[in-house]
C-alpha positions, 0 to 999 in steps of 0.5 A, spaced: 500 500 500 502 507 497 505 511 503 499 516 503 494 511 502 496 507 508 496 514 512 489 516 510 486 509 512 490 510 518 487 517 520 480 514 517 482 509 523 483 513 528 478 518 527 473 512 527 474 510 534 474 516 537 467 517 534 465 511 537 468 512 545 464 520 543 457 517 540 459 511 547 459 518 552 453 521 549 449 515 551 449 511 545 449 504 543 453 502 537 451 496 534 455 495 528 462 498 524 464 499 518 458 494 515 460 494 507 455 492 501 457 493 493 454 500 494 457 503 499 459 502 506 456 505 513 462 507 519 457 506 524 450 504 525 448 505 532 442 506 537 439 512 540 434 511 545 429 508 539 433 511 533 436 507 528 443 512 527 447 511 521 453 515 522 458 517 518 465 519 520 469 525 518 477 525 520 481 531 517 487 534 520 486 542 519 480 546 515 484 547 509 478 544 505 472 545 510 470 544 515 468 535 515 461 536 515 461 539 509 465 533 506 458 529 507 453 531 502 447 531 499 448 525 495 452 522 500 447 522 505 441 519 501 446 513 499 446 512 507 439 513 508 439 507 503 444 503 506 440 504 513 434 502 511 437 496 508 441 494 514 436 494 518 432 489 514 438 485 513 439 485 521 431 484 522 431 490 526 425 496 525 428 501 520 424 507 523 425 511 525 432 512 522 436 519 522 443 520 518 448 523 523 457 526 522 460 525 526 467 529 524 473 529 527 479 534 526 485 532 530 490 539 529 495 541 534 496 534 538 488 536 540 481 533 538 476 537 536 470 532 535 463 534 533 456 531 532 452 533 527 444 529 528 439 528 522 444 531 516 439 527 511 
C-alpha cells in the first residue's frame, strides 16, 4: 500500500474510534462498524434511545478544505439513508425511525476537536 494511502486509512482509523468512545459518552449504543455492501459502506450504525443512527465519520487534520461536515453531502447522505434502511432489514431490526448523523473529527495541534452533527439527511 502507497505511503499516503496507508496514512489516510490510518487517520480514517483513528478518527473512527474516537467517534465511537464520543457517540459511547453521549449515551449511545453502537451496534455495528464499518458494515460494507457493493454500494457503499456505513462507519457506524448505532442506537439512540429508539433511533436507528447511521453515522458517518469525518477525520481531517486542519480546515484547509472545510470544515468535515461539509465533506458529507447531499448525495452522500441519501446513499446512507439507503444503506440504513437496508441494514436494518438485513439485521431484522425496525428501520424507523432512522436519522443520518457526522460525526467529524479534526485532530490539529496534538488536540481533538470532535463534533456531532444529528439528522444531516
Amino acid at each position: 500500500m502507497e505511503r499516503w494511502a496507508r496514512y489516510r486509512r490510518n487517520l480514517g482509523d483513528h478518527g473512527e474510534e474516537l467517534a465511537v468512545v464520543f457517540l459511547r459518552r453521549a449515551g449511545m449504543r453502537v451496534i455495528a462498524r464499518n458494515w460494507r455492501v457493493p454500494a457503499g459502506e456505513i462507519d457506524i450504525v448505532a442506537r439512540d434511545g429508539p433511533v436507528l443512527v447511521v453515522a458517518e465519520v469525518k477525520t481531517r487534520t486542519g480546515l484547509r478544505y472545510g470544515h468535515p461536515v461539509e465533506a458529507i453531502t447531499p448525495d452522500k447522505r441519501r446513499r446512507l439513508r439507503l444503506l440504513g434502511h437496508a441494514w436494518a432489514v438485513r439485521h431484522r431490526v425496525p428501520p424507523y425511525p432512522l436519522r443520518v448523523d457526522g460525526v467529524c473529527v479534526l485532530l490539529s495541534g496534538g488536540r481533538v476537536f470532535v463534533s456531532h452533527e444529528r439528522g444531516l439527511a
